[in-house]
N, CA, C and O atoms as CSV, one atom per row, in Angstrom:
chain,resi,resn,atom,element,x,y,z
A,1,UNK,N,N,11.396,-15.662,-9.704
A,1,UNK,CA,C,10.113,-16.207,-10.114
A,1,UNK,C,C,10.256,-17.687,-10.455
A,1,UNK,O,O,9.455,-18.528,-10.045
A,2,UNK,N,N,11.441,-18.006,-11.317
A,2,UNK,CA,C,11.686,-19.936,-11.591
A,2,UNK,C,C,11.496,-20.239,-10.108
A,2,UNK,O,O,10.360,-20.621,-9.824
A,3,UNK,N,N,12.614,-20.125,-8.820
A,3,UNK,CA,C,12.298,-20.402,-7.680
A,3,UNK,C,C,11.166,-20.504,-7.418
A,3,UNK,O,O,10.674,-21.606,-7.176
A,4,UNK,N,N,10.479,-19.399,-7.399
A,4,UNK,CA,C,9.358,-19.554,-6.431
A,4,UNK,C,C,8.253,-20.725,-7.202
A,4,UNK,O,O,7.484,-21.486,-6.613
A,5,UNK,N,N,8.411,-20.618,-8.352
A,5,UNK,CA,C,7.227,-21.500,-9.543
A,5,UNK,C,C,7.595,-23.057,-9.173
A,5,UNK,O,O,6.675,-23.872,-9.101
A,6,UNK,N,N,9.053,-23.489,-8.922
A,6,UNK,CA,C,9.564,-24.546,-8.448
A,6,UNK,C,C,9.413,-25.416,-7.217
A,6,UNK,O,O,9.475,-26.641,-7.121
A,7,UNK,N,N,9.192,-24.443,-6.257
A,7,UNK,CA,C,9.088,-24.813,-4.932
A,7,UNK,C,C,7.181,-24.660,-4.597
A,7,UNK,O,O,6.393,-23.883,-5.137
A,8,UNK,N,N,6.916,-25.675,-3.566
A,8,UNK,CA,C,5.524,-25.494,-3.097
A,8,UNK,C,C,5.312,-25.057,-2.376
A,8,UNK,O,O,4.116,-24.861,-2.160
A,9,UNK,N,N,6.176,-24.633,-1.570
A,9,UNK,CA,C,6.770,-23.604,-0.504
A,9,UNK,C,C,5.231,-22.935,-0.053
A,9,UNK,O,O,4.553,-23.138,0.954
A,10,UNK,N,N,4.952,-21.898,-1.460
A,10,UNK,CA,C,4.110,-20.779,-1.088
A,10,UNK,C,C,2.577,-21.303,-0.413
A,10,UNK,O,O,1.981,-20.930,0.597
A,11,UNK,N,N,2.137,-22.667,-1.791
A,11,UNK,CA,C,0.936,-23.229,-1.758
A,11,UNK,C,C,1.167,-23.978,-0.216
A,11,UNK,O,O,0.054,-24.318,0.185
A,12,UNK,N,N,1.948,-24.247,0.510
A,12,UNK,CA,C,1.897,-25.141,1.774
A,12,UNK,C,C,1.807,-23.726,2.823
A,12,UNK,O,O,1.132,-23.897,3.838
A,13,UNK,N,N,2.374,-22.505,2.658
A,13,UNK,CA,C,2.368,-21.451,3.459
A,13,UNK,C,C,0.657,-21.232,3.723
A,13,UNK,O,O,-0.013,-21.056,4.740
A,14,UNK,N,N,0.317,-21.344,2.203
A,14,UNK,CA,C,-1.265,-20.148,2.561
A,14,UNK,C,C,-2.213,-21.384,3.109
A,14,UNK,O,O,-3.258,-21.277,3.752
A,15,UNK,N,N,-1.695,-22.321,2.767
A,15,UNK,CA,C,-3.165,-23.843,3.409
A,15,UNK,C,C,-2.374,-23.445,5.158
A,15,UNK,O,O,-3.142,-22.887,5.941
A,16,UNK,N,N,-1.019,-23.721,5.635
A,16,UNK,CA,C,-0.653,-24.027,7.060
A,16,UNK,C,C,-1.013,-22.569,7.712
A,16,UNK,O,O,-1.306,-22.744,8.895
A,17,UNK,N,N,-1.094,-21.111,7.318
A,17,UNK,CA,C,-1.744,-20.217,7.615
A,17,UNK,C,C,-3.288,-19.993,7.238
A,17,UNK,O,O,-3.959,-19.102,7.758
A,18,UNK,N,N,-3.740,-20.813,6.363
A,18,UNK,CA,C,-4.940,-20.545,5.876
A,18,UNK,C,C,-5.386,-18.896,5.559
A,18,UNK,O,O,-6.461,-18.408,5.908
A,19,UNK,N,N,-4.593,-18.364,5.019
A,19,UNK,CA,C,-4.295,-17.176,4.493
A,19,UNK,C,C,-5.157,-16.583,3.406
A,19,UNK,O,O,-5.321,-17.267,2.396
A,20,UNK,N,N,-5.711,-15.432,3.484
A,20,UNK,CA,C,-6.573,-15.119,2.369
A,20,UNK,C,C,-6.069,-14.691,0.799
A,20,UNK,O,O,-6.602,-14.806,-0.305
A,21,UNK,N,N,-4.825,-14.161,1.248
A,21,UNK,CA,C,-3.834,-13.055,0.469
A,21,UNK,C,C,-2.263,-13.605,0.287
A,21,UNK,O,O,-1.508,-13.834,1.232
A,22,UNK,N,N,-2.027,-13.722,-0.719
A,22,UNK,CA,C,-0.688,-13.879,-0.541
A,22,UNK,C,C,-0.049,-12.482,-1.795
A,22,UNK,O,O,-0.549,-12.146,-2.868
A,23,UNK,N,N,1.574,-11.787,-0.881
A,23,UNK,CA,C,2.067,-10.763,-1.029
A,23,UNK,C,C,3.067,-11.853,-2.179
A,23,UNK,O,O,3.130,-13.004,-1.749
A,24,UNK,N,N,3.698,-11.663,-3.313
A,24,UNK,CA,C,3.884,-12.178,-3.921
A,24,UNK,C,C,5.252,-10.972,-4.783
A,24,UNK,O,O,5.143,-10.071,-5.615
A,25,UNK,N,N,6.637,-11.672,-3.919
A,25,UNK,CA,C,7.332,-10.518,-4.461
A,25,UNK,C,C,8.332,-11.170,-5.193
A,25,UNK,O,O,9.250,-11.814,-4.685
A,26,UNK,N,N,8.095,-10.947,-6.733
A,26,UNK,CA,C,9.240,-11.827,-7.466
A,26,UNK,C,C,9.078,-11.188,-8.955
A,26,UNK,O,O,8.101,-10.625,-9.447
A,27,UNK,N,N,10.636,-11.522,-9.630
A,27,UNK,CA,C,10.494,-10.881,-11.046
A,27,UNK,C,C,12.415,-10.213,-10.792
A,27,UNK,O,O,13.386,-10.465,-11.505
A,28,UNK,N,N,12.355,-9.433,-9.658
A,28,UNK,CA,C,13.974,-8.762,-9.375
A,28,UNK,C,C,14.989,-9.444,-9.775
A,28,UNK,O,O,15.745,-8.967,-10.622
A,29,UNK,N,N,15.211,-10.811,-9.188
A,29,UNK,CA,C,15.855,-11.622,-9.355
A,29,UNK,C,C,16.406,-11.902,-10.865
A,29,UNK,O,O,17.450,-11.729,-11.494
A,30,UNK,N,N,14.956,-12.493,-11.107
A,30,UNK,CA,C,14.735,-12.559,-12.749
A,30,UNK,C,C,15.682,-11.388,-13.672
A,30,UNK,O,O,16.451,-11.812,-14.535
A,31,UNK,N,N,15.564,-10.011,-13.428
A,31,UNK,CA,C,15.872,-9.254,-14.230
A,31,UNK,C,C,17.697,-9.002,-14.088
A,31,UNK,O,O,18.542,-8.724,-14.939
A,32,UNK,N,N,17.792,-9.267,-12.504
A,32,UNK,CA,C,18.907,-8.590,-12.304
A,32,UNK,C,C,20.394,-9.292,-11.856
A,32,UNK,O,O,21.480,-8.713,-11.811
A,33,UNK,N,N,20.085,-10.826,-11.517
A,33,UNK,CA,C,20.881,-11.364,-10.601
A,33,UNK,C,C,21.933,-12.284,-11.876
A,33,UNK,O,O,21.603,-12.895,-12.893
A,34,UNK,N,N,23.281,-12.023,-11.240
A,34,UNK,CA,C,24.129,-13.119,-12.046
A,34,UNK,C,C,24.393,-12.777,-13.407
A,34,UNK,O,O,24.877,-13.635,-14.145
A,35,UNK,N,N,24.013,-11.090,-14.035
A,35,UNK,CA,C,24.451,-10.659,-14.956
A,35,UNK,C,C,23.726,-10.824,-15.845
A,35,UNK,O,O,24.123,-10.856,-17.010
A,36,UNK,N,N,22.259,-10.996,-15.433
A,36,UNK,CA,C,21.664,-11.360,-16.584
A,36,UNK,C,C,21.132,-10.140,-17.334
A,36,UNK,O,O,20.606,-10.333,-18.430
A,37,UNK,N,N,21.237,-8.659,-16.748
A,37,UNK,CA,C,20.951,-7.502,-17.243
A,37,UNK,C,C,21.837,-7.678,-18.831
A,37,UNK,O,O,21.259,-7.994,-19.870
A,38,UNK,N,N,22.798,-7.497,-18.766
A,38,UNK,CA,C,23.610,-7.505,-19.775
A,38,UNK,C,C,23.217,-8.396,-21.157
A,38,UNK,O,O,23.663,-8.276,-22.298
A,39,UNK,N,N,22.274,-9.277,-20.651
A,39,UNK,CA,C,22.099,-10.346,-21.971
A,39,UNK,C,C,20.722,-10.068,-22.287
A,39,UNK,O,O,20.103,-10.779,-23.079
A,40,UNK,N,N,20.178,-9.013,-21.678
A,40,UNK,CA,C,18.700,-8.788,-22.329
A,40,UNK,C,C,18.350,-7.357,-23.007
A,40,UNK,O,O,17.344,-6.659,-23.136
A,41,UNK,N,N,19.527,-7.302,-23.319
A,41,UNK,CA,C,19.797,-5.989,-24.003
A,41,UNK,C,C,20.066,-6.365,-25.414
A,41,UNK,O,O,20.501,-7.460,-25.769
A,42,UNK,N,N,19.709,-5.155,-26.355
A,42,UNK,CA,C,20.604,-5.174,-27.791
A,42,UNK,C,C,21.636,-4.686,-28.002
A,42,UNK,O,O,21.893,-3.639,-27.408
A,43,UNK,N,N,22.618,-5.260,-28.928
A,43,UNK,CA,C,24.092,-5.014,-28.995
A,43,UNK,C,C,23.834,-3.261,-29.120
A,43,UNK,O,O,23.102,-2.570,-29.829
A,44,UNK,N,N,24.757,-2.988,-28.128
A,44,UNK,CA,C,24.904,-1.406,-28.087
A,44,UNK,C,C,25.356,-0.680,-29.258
A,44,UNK,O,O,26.385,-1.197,-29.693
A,45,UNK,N,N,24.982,0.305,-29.918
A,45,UNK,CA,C,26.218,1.000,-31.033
A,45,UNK,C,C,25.973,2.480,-30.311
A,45,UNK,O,O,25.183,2.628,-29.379
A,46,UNK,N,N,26.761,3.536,-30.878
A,46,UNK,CA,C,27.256,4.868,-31.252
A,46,UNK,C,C,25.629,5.661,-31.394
A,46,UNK,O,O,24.757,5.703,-32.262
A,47,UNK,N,N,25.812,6.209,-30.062
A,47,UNK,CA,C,24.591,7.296,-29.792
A,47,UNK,C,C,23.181,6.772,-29.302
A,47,UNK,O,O,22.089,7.340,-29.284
A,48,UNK,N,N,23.601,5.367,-28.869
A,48,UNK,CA,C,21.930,4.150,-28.917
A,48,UNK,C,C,21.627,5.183,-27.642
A,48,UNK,O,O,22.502,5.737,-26.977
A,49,UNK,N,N,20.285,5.307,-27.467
A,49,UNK,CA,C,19.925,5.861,-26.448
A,49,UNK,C,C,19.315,4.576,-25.521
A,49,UNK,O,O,19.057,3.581,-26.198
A,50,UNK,N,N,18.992,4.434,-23.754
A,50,UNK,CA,C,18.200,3.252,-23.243
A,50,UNK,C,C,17.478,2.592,-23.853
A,50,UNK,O,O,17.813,1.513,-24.342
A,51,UNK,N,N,15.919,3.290,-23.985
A,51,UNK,CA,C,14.962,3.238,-25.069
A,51,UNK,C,C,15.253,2.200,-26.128
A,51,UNK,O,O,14.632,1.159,-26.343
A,52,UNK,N,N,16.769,2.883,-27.014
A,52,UNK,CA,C,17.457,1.759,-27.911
A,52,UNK,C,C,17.401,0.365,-27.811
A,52,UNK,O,O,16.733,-0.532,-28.325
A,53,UNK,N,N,18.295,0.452,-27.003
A,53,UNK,CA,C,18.808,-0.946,-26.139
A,53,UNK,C,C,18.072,-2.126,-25.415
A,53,UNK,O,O,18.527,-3.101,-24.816
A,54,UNK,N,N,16.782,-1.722,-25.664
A,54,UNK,CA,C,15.717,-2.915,-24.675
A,54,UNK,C,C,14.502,-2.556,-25.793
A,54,UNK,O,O,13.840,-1.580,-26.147
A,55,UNK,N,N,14.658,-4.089,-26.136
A,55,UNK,CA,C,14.059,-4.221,-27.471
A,55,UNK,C,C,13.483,-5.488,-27.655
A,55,UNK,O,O,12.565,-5.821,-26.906
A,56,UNK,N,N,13.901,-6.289,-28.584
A,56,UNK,CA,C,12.908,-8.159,-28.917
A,56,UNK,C,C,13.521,-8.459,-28.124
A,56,UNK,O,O,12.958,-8.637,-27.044
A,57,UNK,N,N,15.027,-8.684,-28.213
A,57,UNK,CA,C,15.605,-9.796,-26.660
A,57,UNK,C,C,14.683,-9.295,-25.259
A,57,UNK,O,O,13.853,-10.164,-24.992
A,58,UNK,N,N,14.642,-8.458,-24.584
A,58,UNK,CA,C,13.387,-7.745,-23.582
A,58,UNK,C,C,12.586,-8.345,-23.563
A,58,UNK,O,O,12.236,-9.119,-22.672
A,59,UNK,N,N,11.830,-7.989,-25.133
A,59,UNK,CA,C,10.314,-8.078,-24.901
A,59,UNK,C,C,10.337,-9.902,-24.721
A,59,UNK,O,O,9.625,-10.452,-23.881
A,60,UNK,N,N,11.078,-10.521,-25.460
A,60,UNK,CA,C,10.944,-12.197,-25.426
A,60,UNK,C,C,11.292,-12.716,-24.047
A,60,UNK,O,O,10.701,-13.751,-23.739
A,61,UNK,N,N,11.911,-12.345,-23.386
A,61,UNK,CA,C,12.067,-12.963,-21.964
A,61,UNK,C,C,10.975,-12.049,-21.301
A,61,UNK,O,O,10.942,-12.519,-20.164
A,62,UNK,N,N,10.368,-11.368,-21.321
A,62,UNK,CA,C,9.244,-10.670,-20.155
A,62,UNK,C,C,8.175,-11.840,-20.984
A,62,UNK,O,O,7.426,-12.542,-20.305
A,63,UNK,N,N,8.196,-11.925,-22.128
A,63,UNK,CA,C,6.619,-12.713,-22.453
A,63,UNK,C,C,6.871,-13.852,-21.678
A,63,UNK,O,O,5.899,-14.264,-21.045
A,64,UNK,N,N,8.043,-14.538,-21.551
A,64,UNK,CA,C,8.670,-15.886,-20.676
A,64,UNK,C,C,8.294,-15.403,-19.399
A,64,UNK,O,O,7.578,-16.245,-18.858
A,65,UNK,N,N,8.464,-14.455,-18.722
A,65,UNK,CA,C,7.693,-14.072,-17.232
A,65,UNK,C,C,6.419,-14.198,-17.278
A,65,UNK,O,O,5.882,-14.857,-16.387
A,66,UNK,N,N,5.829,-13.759,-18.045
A,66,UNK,CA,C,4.278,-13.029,-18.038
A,66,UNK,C,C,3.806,-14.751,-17.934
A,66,UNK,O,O,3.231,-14.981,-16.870
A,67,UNK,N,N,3.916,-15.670,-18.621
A,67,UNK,CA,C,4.032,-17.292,-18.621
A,67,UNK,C,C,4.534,-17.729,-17.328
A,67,UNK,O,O,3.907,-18.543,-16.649
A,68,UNK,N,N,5.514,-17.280,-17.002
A,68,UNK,CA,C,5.696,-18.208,-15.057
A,68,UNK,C,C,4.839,-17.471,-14.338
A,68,UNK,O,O,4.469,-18.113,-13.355
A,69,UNK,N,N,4.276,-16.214,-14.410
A,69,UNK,CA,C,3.560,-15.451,-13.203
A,69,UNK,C,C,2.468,-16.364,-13.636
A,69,UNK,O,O,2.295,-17.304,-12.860
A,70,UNK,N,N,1.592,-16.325,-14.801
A,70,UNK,CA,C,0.215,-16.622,-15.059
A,70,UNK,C,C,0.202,-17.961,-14.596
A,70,UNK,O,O,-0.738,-18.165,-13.829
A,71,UNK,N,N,1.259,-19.387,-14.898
A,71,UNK,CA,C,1.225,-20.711,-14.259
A,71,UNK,C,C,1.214,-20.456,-12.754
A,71,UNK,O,O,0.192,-20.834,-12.182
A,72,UNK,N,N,2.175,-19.877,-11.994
A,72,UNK,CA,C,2.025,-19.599,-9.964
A,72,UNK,C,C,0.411,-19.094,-10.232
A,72,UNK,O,O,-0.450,-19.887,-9.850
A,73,UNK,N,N,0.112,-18.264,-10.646
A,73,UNK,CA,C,-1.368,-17.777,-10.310
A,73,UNK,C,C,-2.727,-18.512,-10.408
A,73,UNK,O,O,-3.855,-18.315,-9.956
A,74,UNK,N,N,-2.034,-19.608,-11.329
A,74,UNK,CA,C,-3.300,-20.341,-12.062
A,74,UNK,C,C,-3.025,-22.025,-11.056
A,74,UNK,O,O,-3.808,-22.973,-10.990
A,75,UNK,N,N,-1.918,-21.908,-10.525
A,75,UNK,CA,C,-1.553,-22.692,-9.391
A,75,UNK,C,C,-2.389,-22.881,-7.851
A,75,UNK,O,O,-2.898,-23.775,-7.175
A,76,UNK,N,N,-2.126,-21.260,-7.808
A,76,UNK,CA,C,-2.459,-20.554,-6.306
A,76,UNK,C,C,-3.897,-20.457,-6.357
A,76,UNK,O,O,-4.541,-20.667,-5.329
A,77,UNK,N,N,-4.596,-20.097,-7.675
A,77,UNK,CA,C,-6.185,-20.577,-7.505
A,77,UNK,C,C,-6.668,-21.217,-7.637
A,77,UNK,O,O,-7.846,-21.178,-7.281
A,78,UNK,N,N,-5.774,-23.030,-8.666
A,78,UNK,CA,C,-6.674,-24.090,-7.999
A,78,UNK,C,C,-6.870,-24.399,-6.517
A,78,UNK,O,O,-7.808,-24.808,-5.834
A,79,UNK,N,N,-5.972,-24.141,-6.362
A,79,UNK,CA,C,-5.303,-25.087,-4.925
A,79,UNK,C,C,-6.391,-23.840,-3.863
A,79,UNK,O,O,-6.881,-24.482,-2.934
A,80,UNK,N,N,-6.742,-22.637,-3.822
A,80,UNK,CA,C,-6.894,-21.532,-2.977
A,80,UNK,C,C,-7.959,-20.843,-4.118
A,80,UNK,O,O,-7.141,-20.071,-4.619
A,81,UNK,N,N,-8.922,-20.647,-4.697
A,81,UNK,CA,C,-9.838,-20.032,-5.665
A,81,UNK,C,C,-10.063,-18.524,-5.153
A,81,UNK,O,O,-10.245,-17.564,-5.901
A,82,UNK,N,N,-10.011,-18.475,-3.494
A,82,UNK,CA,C,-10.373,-17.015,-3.083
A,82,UNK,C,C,-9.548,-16.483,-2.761
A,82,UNK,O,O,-9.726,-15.356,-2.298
A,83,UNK,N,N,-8.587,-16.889,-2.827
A,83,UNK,CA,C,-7.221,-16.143,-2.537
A,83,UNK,C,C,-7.111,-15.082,-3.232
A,83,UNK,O,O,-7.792,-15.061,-4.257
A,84,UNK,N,N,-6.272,-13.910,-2.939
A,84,UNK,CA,C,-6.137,-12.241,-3.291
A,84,UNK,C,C,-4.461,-12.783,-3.823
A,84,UNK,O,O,-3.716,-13.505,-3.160
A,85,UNK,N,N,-4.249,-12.355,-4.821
A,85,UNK,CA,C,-2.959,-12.096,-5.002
A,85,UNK,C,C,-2.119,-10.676,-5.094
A,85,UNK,O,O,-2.479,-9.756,-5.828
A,86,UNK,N,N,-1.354,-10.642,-4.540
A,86,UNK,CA,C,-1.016,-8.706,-4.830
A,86,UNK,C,C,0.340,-9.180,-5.183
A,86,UNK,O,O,1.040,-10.080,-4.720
A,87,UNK,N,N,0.546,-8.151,-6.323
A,87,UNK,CA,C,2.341,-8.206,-7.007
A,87,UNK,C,C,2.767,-6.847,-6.870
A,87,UNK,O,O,1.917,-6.022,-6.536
A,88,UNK,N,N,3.921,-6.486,-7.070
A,88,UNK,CA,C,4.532,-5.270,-6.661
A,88,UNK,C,C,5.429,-5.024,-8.052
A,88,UNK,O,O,5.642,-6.067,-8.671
A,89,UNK,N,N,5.869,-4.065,-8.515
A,89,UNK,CA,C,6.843,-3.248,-9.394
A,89,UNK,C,C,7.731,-3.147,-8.662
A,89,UNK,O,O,7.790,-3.536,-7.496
A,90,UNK,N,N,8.803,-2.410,-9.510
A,90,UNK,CA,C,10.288,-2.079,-8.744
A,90,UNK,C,C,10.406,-0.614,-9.420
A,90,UNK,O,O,10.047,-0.317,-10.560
A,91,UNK,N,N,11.075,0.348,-8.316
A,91,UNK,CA,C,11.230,1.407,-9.007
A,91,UNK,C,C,12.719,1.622,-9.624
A,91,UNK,O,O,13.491,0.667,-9.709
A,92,UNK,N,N,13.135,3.132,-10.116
A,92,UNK,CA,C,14.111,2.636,-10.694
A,92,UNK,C,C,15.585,2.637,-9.701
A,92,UNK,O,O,15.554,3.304,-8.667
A,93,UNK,N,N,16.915,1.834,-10.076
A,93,UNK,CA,C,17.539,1.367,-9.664
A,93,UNK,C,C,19.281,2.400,-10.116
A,93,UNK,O,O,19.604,1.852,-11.171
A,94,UNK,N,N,19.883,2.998,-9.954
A,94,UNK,CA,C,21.349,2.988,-10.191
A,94,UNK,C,C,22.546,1.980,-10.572
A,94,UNK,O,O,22.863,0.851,-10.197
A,95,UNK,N,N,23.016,2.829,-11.408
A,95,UNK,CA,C,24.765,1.937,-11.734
A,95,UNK,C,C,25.210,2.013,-10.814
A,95,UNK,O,O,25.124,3.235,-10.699
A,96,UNK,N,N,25.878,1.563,-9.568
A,96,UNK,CA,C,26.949,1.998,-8.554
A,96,UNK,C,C,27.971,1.046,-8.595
A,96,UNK,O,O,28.508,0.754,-7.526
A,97,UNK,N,N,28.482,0.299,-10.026
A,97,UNK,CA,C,29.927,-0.048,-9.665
A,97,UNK,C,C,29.667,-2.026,-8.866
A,97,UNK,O,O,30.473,-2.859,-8.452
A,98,UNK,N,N,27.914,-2.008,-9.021
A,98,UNK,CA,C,28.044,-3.631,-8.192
A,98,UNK,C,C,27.843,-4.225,-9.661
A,98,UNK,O,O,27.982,-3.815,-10.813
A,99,UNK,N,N,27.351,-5.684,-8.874
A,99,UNK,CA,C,27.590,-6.876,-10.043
A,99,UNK,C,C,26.120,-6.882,-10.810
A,99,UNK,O,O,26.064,-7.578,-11.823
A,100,UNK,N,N,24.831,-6.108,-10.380
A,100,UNK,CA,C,23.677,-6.358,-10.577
A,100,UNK,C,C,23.455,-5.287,-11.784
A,100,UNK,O,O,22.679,-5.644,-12.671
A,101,UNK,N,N,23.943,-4.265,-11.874
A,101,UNK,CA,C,23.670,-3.283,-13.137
A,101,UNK,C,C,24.729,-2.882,-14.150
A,101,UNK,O,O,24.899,-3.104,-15.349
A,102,UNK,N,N,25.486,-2.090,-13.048
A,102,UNK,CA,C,26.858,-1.577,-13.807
A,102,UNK,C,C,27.478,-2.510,-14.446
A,102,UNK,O,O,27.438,-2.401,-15.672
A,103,UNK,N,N,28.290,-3.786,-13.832
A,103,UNK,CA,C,29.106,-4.666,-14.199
A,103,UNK,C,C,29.074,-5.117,-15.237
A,103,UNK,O,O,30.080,-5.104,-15.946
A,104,UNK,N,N,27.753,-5.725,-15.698
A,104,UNK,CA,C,26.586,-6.444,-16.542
A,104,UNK,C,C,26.518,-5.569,-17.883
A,104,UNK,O,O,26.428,-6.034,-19.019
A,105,UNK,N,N,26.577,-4.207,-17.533
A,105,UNK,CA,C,25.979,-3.476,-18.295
A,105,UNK,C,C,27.381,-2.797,-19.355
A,105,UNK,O,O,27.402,-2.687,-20.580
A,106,UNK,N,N,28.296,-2.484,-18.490
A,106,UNK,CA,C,29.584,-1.924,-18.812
A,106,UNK,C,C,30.383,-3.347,-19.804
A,106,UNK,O,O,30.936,-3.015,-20.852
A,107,UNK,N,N,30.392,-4.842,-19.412
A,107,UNK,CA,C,30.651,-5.432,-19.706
A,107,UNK,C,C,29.890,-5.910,-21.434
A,107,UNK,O,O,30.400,-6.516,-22.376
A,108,UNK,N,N,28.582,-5.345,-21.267
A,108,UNK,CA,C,27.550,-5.530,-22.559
A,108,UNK,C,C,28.465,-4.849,-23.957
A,108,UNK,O,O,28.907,-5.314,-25.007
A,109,UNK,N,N,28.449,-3.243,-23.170
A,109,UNK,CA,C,29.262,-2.334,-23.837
A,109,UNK,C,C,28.471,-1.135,-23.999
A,109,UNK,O,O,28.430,-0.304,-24.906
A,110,UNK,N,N,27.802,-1.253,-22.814
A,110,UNK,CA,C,26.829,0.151,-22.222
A,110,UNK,C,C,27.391,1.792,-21.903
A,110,UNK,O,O,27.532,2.097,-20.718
A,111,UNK,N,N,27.616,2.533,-22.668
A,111,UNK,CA,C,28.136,3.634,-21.799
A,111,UNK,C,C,27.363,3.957,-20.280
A,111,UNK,O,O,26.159,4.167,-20.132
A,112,UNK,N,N,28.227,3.937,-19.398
A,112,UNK,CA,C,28.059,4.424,-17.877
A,112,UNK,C,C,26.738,5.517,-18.235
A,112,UNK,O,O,25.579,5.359,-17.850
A,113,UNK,N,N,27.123,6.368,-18.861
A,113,UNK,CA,C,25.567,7.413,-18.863
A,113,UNK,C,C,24.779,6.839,-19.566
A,113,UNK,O,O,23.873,7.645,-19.780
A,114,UNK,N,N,24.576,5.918,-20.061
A,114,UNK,CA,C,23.143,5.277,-20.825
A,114,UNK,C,C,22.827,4.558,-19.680
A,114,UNK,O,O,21.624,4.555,-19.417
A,115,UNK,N,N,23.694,3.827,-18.770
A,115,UNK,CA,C,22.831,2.778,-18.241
A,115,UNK,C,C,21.943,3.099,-17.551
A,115,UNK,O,O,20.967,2.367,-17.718
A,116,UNK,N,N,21.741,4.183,-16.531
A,116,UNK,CA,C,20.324,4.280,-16.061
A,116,UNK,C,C,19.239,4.455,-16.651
A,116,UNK,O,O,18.159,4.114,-16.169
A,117,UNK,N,N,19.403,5.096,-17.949
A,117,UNK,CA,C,17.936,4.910,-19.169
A,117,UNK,C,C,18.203,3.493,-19.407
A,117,UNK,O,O,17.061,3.359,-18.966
A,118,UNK,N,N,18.511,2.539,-19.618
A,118,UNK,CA,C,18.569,1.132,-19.971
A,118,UNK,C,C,17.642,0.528,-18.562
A,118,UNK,O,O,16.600,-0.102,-18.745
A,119,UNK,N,N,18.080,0.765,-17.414
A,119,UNK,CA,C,17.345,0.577,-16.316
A,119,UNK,C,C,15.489,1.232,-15.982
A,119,UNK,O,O,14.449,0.666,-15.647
A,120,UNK,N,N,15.823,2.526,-16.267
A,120,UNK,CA,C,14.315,2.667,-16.676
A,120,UNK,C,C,13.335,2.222,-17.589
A,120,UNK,O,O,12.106,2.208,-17.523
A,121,UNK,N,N,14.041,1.904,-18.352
A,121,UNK,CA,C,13.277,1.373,-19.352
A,121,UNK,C,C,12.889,-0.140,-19.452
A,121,UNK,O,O,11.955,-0.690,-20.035
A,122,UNK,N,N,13.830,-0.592,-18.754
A,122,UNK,CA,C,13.393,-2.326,-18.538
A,122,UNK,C,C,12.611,-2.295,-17.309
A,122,UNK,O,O,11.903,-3.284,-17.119
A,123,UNK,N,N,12.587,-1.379,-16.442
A,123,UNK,CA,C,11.913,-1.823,-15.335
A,123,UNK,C,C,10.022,-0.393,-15.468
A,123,UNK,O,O,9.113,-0.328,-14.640
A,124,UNK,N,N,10.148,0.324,-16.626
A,124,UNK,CA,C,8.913,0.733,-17.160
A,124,UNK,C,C,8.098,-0.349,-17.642
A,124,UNK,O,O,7.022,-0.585,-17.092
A,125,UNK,N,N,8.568,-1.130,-18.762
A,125,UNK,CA,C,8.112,-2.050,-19.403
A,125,UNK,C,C,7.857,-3.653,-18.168
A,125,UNK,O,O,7.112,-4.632,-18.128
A,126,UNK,N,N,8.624,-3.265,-17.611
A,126,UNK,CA,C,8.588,-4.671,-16.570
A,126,UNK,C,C,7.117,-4.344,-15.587
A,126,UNK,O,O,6.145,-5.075,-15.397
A,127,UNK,N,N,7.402,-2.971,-15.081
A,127,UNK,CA,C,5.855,-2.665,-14.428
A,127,UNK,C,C,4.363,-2.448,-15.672
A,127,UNK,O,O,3.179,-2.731,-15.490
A,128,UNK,N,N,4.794,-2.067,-16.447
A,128,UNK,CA,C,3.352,-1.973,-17.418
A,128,UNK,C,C,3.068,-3.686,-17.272
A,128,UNK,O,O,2.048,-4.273,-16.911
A,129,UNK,N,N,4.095,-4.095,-17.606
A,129,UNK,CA,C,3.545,-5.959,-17.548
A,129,UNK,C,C,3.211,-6.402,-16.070
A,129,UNK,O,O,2.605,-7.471,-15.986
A,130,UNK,N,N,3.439,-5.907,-15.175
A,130,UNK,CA,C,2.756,-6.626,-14.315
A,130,UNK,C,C,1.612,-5.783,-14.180
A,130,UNK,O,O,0.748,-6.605,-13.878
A,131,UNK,N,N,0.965,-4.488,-14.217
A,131,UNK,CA,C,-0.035,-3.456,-14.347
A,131,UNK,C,C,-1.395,-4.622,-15.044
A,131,UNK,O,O,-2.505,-4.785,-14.537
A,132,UNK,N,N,-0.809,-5.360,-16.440
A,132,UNK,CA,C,-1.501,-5.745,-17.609
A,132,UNK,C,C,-1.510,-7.236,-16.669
A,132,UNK,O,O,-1.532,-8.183,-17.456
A,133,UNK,N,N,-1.503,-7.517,-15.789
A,133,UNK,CA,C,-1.288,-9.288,-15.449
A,133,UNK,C,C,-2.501,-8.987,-14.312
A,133,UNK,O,O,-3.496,-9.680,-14.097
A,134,UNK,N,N,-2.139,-7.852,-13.719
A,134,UNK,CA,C,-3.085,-7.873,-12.454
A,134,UNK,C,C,-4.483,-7.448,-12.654
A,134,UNK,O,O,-5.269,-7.443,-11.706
């Protein structure tokens, strides 16, 4: 989402197509890339369930999203007023041992069986917020 908010990329796409709609797929990145799972969590303890673990640090960086989506949007309708915007959710995702969940997560100090409730739960709360944007 920084990318895409950065670049004019999109606003030069929908004028050189003259496009009614733009498909608008961003936020993944945001949540998942470069380990940043691991730092938007609360310090793990003894029996924390997912639920636990995604808490103010969470909620304070999604309000920081909910702020870059609303600036691209409020972008895309000066520039385009009739333009359709459509955003998408993510469903949920697995530990498998890469650099985007597990690594991040194991490294936090996640037990392996919590992390997929840690994953549902950031990406529940991640879709209610885009649900509440659109």
């Amino acid at each position: 989402l920084k990318d895409i908010r950065r670049q004019r990329e999109i606003l030069m796409n929908i004028d050189a197509e003259k496009a009614s709609a733009l498909l608008l797929s961003a936020g993944g990145n945001d949540l998942f890339d470069n380990g940043q799972l691991g730092r938007l969590i609360e310090p793990p303890f003894p029996g924390a369930s997912g639920a636990d673990l995604v808490g103010p640090t969470f909620d304070a960086f999604l309000q920081g999203m909910v702020g870059q989506y609303l600036d691209l949007f409020r972008r895309v309708h000066r520039a385009f007023p009739k333009a359709h915007i459509l955003i998408h959710g993510y469903g949920p995702a697995f530990p498998r041992e890469g650099a985007w969940i597990e690594k991040p997560l194991t490294k936090a100090g996640v037990p392996l069986e919590t992390q997929h409730e840690v994953v549902i739960e950031i990406l529940k709360r991640f879709n209610a917020t885009l649900k509440k944007l659109s």
